[in-house]
C-alpha positions in Angstrom: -145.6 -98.2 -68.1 -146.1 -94.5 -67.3 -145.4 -93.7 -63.6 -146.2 -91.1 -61.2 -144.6 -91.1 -58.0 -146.0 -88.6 -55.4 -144.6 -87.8 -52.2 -144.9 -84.5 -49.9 -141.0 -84.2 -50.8 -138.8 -84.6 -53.7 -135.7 -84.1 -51.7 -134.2 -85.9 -49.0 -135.5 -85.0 -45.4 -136.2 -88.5 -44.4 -136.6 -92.3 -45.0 -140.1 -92.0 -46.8 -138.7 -89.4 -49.3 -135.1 -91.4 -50.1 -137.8 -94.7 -50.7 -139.7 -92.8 -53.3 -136.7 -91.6 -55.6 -135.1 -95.0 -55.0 -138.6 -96.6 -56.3 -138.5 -94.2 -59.6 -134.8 -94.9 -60.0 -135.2 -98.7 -60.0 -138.6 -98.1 -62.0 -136.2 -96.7 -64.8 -133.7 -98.8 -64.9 -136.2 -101.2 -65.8 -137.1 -99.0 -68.8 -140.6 -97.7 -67.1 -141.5 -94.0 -67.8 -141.2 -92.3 -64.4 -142.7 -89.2 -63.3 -142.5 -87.1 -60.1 -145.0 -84.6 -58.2 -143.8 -83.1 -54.7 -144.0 -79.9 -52.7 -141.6 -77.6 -53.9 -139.1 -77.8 -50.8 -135.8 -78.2 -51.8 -132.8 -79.2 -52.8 -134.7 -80.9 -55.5 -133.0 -84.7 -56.2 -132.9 -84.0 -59.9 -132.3 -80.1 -59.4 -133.1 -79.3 -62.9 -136.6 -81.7 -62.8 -138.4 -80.8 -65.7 -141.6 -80.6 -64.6 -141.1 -78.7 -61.4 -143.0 -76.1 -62.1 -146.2 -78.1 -61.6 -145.2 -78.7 -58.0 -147.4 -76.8 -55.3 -145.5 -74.5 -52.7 -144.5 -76.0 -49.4 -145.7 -74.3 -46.7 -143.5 -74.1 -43.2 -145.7 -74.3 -40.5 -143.8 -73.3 -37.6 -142.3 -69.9 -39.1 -146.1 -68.6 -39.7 -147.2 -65.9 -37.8 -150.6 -66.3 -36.0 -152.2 -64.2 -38.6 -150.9 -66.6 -41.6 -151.8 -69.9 -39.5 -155.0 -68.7 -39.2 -155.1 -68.0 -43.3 -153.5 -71.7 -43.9 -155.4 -73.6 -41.2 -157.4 -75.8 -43.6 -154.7 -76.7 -45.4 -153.5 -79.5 -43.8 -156.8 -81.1 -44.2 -157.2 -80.3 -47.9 -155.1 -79.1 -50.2 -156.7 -77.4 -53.1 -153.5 -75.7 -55.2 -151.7 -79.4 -55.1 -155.5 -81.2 -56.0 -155.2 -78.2 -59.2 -151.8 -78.7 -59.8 -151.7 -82.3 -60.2 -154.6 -82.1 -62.2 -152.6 -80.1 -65.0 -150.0 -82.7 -65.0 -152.0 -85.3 -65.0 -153.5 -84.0 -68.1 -149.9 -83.6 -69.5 -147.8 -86.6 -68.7 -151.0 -89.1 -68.6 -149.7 -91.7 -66.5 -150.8 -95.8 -66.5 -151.0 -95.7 -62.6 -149.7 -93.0 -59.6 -147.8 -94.2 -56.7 -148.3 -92.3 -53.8 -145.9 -92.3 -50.6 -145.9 -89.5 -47.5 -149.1 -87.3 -48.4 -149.9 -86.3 -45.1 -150.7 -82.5 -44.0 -148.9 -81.3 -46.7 -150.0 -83.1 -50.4 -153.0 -84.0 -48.4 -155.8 -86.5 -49.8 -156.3 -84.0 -52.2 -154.3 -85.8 -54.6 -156.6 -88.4 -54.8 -159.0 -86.2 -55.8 -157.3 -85.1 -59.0 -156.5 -88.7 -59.8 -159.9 -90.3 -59.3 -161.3 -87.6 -61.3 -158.5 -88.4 -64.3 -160.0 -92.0 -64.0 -156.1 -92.6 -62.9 -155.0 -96.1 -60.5 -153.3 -95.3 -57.3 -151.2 -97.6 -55.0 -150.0 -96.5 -52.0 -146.8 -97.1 -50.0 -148.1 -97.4 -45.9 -144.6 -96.5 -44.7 -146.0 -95.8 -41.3 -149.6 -96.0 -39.6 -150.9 -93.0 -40.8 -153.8 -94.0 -41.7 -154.8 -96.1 -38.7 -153.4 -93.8 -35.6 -153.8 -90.0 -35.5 -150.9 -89.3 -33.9 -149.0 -91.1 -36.8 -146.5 -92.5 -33.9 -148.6 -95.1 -31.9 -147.6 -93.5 -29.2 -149.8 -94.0 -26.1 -149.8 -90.3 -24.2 -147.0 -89.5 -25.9 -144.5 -92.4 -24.1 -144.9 -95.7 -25.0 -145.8 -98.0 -27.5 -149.7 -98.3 -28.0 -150.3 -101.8 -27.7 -154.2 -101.7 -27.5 -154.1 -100.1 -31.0 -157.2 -97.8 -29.4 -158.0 -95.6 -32.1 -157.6 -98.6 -34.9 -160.0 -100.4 -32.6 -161.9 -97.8 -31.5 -162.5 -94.1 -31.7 -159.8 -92.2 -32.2 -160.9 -89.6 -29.5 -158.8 -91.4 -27.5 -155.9 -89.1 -29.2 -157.1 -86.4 -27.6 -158.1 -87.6 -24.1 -154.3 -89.1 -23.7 -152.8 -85.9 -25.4 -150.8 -89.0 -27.9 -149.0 -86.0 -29.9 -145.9 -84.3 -28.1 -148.6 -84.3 -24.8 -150.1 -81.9 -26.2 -153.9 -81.2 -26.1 -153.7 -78.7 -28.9 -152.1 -80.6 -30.9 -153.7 -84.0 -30.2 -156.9 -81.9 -31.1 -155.8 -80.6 -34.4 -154.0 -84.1 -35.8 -157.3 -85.7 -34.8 -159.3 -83.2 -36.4 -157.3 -84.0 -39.5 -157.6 -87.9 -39.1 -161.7 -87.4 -39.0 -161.4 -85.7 -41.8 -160.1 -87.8 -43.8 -162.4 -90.8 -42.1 -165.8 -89.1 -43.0 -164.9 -88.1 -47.0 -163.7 -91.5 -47.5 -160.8 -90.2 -49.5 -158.5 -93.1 -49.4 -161.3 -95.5 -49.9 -160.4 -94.4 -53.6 -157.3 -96.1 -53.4 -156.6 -99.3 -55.2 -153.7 -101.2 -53.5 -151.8 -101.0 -50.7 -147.7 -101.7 -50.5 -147.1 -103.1 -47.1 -143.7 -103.5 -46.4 -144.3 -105.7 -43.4 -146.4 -107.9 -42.2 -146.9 -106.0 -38.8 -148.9 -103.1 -40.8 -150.6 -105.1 -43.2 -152.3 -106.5 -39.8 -152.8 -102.6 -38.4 -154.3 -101.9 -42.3 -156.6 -105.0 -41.7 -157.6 -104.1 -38.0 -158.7 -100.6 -39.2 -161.3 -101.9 -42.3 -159.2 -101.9 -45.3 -160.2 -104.7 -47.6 -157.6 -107.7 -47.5 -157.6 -107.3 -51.3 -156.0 -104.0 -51.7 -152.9 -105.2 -49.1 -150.2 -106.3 -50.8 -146.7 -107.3 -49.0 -144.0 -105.8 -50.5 -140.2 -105.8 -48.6 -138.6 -102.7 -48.5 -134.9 -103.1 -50.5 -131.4 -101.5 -50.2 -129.5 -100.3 -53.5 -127.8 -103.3 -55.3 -124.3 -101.2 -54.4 -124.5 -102.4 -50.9 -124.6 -106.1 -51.9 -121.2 -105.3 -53.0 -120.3 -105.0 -49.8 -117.6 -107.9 -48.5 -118.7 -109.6 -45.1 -116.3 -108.1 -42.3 -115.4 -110.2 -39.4 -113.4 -108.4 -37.9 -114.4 -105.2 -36.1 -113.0 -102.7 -33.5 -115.0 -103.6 -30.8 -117.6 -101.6 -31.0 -121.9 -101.7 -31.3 -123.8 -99.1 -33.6 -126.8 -96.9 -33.2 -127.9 -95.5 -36.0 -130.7 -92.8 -37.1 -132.7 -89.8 -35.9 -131.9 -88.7 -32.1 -135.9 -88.7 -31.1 -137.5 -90.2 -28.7 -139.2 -92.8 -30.1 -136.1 -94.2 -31.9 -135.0 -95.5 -28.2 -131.5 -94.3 -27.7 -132.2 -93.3 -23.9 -132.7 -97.2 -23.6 -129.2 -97.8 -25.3 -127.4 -95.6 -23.4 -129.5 -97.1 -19.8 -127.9 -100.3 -20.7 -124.3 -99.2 -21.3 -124.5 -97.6 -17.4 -125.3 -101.4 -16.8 -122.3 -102.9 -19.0 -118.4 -102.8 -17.8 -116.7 -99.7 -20.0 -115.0 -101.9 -22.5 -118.3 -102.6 -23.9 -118.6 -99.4 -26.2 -121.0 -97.7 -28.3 -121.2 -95.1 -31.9 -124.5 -93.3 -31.9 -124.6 -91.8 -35.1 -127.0 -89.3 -36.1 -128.7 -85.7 -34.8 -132.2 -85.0 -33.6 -134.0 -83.0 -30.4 -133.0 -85.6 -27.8 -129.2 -85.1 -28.6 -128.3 -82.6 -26.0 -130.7 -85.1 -23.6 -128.7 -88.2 -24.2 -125.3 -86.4 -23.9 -126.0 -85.1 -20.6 -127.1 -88.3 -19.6 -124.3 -90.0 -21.0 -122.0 -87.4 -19.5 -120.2 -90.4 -16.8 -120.1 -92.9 -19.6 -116.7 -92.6 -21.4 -117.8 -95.9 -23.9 -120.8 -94.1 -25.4 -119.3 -91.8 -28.0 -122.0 -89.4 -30.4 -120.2 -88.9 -34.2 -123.3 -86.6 -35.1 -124.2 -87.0 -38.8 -122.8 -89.5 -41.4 -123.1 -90.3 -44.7 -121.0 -91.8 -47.5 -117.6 -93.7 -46.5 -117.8 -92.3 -43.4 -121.1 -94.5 -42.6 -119.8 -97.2 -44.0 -116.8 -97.7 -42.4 -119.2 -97.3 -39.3 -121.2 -100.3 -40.8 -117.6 -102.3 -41.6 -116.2 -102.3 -38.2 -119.3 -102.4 -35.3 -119.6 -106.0 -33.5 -123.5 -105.0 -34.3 -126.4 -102.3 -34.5 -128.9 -101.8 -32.1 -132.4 -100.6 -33.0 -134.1 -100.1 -29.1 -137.3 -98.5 -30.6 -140.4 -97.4 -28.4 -142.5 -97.1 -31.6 -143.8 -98.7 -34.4 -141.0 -99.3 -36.7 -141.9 -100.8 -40.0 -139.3 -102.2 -41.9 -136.0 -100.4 -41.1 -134.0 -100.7 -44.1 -130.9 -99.9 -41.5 -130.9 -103.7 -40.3 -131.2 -104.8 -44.4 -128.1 -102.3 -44.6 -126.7 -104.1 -41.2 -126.9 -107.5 -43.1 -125.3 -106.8 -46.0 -121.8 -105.2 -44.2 -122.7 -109.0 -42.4 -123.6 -107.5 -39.4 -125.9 -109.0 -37.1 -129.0 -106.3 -35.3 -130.6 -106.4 -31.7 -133.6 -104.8 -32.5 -136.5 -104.3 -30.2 -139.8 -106.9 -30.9 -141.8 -104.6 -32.2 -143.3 -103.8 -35.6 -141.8 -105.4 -38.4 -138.8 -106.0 -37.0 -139.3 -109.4 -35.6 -140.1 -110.2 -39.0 -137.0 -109.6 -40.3 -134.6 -110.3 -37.2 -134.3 -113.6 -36.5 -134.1 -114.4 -33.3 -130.7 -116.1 -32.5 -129.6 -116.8 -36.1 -129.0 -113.5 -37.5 -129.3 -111.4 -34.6 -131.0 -111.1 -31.4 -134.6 -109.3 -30.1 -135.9 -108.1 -27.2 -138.8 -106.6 -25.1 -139.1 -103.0 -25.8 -137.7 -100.7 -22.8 -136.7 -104.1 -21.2 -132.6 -102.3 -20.0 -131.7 -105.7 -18.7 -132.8 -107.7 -21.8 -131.2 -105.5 -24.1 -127.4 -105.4 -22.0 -127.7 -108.6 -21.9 -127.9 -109.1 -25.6 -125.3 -106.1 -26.3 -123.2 -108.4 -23.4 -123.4 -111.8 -25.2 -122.2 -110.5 -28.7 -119.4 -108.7 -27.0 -117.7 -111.6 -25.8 -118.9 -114.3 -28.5 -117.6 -112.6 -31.5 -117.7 -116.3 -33.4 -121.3 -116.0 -32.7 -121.3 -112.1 -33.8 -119.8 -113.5 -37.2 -122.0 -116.2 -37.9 -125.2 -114.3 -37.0 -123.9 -111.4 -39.4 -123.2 -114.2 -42.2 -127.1 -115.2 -42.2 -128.2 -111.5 -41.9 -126.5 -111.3 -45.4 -127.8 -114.5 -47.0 -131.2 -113.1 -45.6 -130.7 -109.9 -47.1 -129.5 -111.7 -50.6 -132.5 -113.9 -50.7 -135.5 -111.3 -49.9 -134.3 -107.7 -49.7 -132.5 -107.0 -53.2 -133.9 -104.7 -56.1 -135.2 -107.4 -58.4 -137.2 -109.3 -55.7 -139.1 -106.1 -54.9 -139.3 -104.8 -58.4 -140.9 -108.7 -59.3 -143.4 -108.0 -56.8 -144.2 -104.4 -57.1 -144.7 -104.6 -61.0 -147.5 -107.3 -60.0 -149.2 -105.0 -58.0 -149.2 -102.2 -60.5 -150.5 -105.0 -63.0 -153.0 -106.0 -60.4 -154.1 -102.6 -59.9 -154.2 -101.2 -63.6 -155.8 -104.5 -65.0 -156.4 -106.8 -62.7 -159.5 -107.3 -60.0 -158.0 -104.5 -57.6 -159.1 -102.1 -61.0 -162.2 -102.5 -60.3 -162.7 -102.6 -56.5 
């Protein structure tokens, strides 16, 4: 087949973009045709892409003056240069079917546009709710997790009137603005299946009116290098936070539950964000909570090779982090917060442990029990792997996605 994958970025400044060039790779390895359409931020991934040229400009919001925000203030909602632009290539490179990814604010449903008008499948990947909550974050006034799903169940004025992006009314106002937008055209009603990588938002996609016949599940995957990866037993005594220092992501949780644990209980918070100066400050009397900032390469996975365990103490909804499939193959066991997909892949007490989100006592008591059971830390971290192994590996979601493609190009999705 001829594939398009389009996402806002073809270069890596975060999870949805590293997913999309992974999904092309594994597409050509399997002798596919694949084809790419992004912004043109960069460091491209293939710096020399051929078609690059095709690629509309990205535009950086927050260095616009006033003047040039005003100029550009419909382009989040609708993006006509990328809607022409991919209507050239499309004309050029002729694709079986286009799989989009992140479109948001900056592709925009524009894209859909040129495809529907090419007579050209899409799939799209829901990497996050998006399409159900404004705000993107299911954040309820900007602090917790939005467990009545308002705006899926309801209207989604309820964005603004709880101020559910950065507590800001301004903002709340414009990201709304944007998600009725999108409601009233109907755009992604043009869409022919949807890749959910858990089961928790193939529910949300349900709840908001998307027909159970375009949701497909789909489990994310890790690269088959990592299943290379020998089971360690032994560690140095440490647990493992890993990802983007932001609210959301829960480290102020982690960090409340080490002031609870005695000091030889120790944690590695790897990774940079806006909260880092935040979590330092308040980690300023803990000597076991040590920040490593960035890390990638050996350096990370030596991080992976000698923890007791990760900890995922998210506030949002998380979808599939492929973090705990990396945990499991290094055959390390994940405390994860029960929320989103990650109950579905965190099993409770045979691979790892999960707890009530924000719940401090729950989650030092977990941290607690795998510190001084490390036969239990060991065993749980051997089943994370044979999990991983049996559902999260490049051919099981390549099996799958290849039926949805079929399903979509030819099958009863084609014509919905």
């Amino acid at each position: 087949m001829r594939i398009l994958m389009i996402n806002n970025y073809f270069s890596n400044t975060g999870g949805a973009d590293v997913y999309t060039y992974a999904v092309g790779k594994l597409l050509r390895e399997n002798g596919h045709e694949v084809f790419f359409f992004a912004t043109d931020e960069k460091p491209y991934f293939e710096e020399n892409y051929e078609y690059s040229n095709y690629f509309p400009r990205n535009i950086n919001y927050k260095s616009l003056s006033k003047l040039e925000l005003i100029k550009h203030n419909f382009r989040p909602f609708y993006n006509f240069e990328a809607e022409s632009k991919l209507n050239n290539y499309l004309k050029l490179i002729k694709p079986d079917i286009v799989h989009c990814n992140c479109i948001f604010f900056n592709l925009t449903p524009s894209v859909l546009n040129a495809c529907y008008k090419n007579n050209i499948p899409v799939v799209m990947t829901l990497h996050g709710p998006q399409l159900m909550c404004p705000s993107v974050k299911m954040m309820y006034k900007s602090e917790a997790y939005c467990s009545d799903k308002l705006c899926i169940s309801g209207n989604p004025i309820h964005c603004i009137a709880n101020r559910c992006l950065d507590n800001s009314l301004i903002k709340s106002i414009g990201i709304t603005s944007e998600f009725v937008f999108r409601k009233i055209h109907g755009l992604y009603n043009r869409i022919s299946g949807f890749i959910c990588p858990s089961n928790a938002i193939l529910e949300l996609a349900r709840m908001s009116g998307i027909s159970e016949d375009k949701l497909f599940l789909v489990n994310n995957f890790v690269d088959k290098s990592l299943f290379n990866n020998e089971v360690h037993s032994q560690n140095e005594g440490y647990f493992l936070f890993v990802g983007r220092l932001s609210r959301e992501k829960g480290a102020h949780y982690l960090v409340d539950a080490m002031d609870k644990l005695p000091k030889d209980v120790k944690v590695h918070i790897v990774g940079t964000g806006q909260e880092e100066d935040n979590l330092k400050a308040q980690s300023l009397n803990l000597p076991n909570v040590e920040f490593l900032g960035f890390k990638s390469g050996n350096e990370l996975q030596n991080e992976y090779k000698n923890c007791i365990a990760t900890v995922i103490p998210c506030d949002w909804f998380e979808n599939f982090p492929t973090t705990i499939i990396e945990s499991f193959t290094y055959g390390k066991p994940v405390i994860g917060s029960r929320i989103g997909g990650i109950p579905e892949m965190i099993d409770d007490g045979i691979n790892g442990i999960t707890f009530e989100p924000r719940n401090i006592d729950e989650l030092a008591q977990a941290i607690y029990k795998l510190h001084i059971n490390n036969e239990l830390a060991c065993k749980m971290g051997e089943n994370g792997r044979l999990k991983a192994e049996k559902h999260y590996t490049p051919d099981t979601y390549y099996s799958k996605l290849i039926q949805v493609y079929n399903n979509c190009t030819f099958g009863e999705c084609a014509n919905l």
